[in-house]
C-alpha positions in Angstrom: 41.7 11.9 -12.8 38.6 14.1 -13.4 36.8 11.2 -15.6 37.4 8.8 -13.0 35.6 11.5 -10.7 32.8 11.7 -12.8 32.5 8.0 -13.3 32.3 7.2 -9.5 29.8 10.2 -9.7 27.6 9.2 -12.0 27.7 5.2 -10.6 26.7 6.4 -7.4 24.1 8.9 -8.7 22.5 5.4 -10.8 23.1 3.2 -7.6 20.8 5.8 -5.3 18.3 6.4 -8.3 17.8 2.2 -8.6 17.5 2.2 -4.8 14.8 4.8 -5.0 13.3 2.6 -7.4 13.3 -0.6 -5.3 12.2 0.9 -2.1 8.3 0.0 -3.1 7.5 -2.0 -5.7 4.6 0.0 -7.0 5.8 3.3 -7.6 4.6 6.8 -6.4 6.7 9.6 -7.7 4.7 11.7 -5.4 5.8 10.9 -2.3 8.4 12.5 -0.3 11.7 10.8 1.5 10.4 11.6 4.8 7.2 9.6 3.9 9.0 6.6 2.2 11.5 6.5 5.0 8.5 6.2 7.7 6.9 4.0 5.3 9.6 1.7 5.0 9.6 2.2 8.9 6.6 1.2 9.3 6.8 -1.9 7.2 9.9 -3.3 9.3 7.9 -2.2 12.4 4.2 -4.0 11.8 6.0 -6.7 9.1 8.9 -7.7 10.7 12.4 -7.9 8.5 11.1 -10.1 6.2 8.4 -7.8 4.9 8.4 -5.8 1.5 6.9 -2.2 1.0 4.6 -2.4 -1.8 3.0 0.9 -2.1 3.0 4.0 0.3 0.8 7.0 -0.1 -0.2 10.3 1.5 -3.9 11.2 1.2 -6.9 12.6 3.5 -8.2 9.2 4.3 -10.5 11.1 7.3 -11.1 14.8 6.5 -11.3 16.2 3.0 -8.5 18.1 2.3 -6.2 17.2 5.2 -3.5 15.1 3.8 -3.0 13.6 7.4 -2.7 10.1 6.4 -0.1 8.0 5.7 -1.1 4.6 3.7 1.3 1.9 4.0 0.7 -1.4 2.2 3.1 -4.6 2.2 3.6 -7.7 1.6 4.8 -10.6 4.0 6.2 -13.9 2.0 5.1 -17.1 2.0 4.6 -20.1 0.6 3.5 -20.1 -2.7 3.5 -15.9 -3.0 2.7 -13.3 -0.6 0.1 -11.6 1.5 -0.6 -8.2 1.9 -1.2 -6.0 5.0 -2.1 -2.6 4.9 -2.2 0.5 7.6 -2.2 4.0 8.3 0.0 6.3 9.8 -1.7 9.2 11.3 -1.5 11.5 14.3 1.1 9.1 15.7 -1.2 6.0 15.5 -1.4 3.5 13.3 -4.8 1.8 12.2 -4.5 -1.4 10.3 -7.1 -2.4 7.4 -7.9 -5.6 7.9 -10.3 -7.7 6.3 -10.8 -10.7 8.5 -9.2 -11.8 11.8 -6.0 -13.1 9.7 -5.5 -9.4 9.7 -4.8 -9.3 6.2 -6.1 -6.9 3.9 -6.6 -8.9 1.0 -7.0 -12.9 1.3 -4.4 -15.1 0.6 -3.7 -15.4 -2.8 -4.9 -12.6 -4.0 -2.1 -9.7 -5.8 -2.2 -6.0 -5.2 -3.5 -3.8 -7.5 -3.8 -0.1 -6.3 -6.1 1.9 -4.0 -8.4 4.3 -4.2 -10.3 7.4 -2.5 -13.8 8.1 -2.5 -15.0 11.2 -0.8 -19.0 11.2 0.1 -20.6 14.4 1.3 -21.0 14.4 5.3 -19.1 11.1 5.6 -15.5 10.2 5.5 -13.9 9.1 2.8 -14.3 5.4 1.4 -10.4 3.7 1.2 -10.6 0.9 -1.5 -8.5 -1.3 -2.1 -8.1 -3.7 -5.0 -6.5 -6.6 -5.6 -6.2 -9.6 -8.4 -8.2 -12.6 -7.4 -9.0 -16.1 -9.3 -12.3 -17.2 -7.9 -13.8 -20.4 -8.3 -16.3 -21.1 -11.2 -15.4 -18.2 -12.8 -12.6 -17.8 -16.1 -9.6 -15.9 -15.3 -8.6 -13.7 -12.8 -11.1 -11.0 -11.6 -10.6 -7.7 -9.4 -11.5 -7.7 -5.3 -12.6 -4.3 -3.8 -12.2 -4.3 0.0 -13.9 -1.0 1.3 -13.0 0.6 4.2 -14.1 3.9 6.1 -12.6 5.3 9.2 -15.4 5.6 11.7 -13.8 7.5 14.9 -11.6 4.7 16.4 -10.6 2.5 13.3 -10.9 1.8 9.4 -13.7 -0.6 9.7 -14.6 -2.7 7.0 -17.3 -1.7 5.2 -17.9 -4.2 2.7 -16.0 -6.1 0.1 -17.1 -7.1 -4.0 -15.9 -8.7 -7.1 -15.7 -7.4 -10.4 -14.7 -8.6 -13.6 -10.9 -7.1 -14.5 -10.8 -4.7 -17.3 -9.5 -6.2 -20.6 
């Protein structure tokens, strides 16, 4: 009877970890239940029950320092592959990054990467974020930087770019 305790133990213990696993699809060993649960909360919420969780993050998107926000991106299917949406949680409101009036934050057709955080000195920080493109004329797929910047009221775009992807 006890190893068939420890077998239902240890089934359950691999069943949680692989649903810990699956709950975004880019990993972040950093973040904490309470911020994947209201990530994953979020995605349902702004997404709808179709949408995925792709990556979730806590950083100081605003102030330097203050890990206030939360960054939520996912991904909505559709034909062909997905599209990605991003937004952050913070103070109880949520700002979405969008790059056009689609309000996605990549174009269609382009994969996520990751994000990044640029802090500037009297400004507030610059919130990239990457993602795989193929664009036309030019061989294989190449990396797009959308750049925003929270200025008061939103995460305005700031400006967007294409680089070549590292080999």
């Amino acid at each position: 009877m006890p190893r068939l305790l420890r077998s239902l133990f240890a089934a359950l213990l691999m069943i949680l970890a692989v649903n810990q696993v699956l709950a975004q699809m880019a990993r972040n060993p950093k973040l904490s239940p309470q911020d994947l649960a209201a990530a994953q909360a979020e995605t349902r919420e702004a997404g709808g029950a179709e949408a995925e969780l792709i990556y979730a993050t806590r950083i100081d998107a605003v102030v330097k320092g203050s890990f206030d926000s939360l960054v939520v991106i996912y991904a909505k299917p559709v034909k062909g592959g997905k599209e990605y949406f991003g937004l952050i949680a913070r103070d109880g409101k949520k700002y979405h990054l969008s790059l056009d009036q689609s309000g996605r934050a990549l174009k269609s057709g382009d994969r996520y990467l990751r994000i990044g955080l640029k802090h500037e000195e009297g400004k507030a920080p610059l919130l990239r974020l990457m993602g795989a493109t193929t664009e036309p004329g030019k061989p294989g797929e190449q990396q797009r930087n959308v750049d925003f910047q929270f200025n008061g009221s939103e995460f305005g775009l700031v400006g967007q770019s294409i680089t070549p992807l590292p080999k």
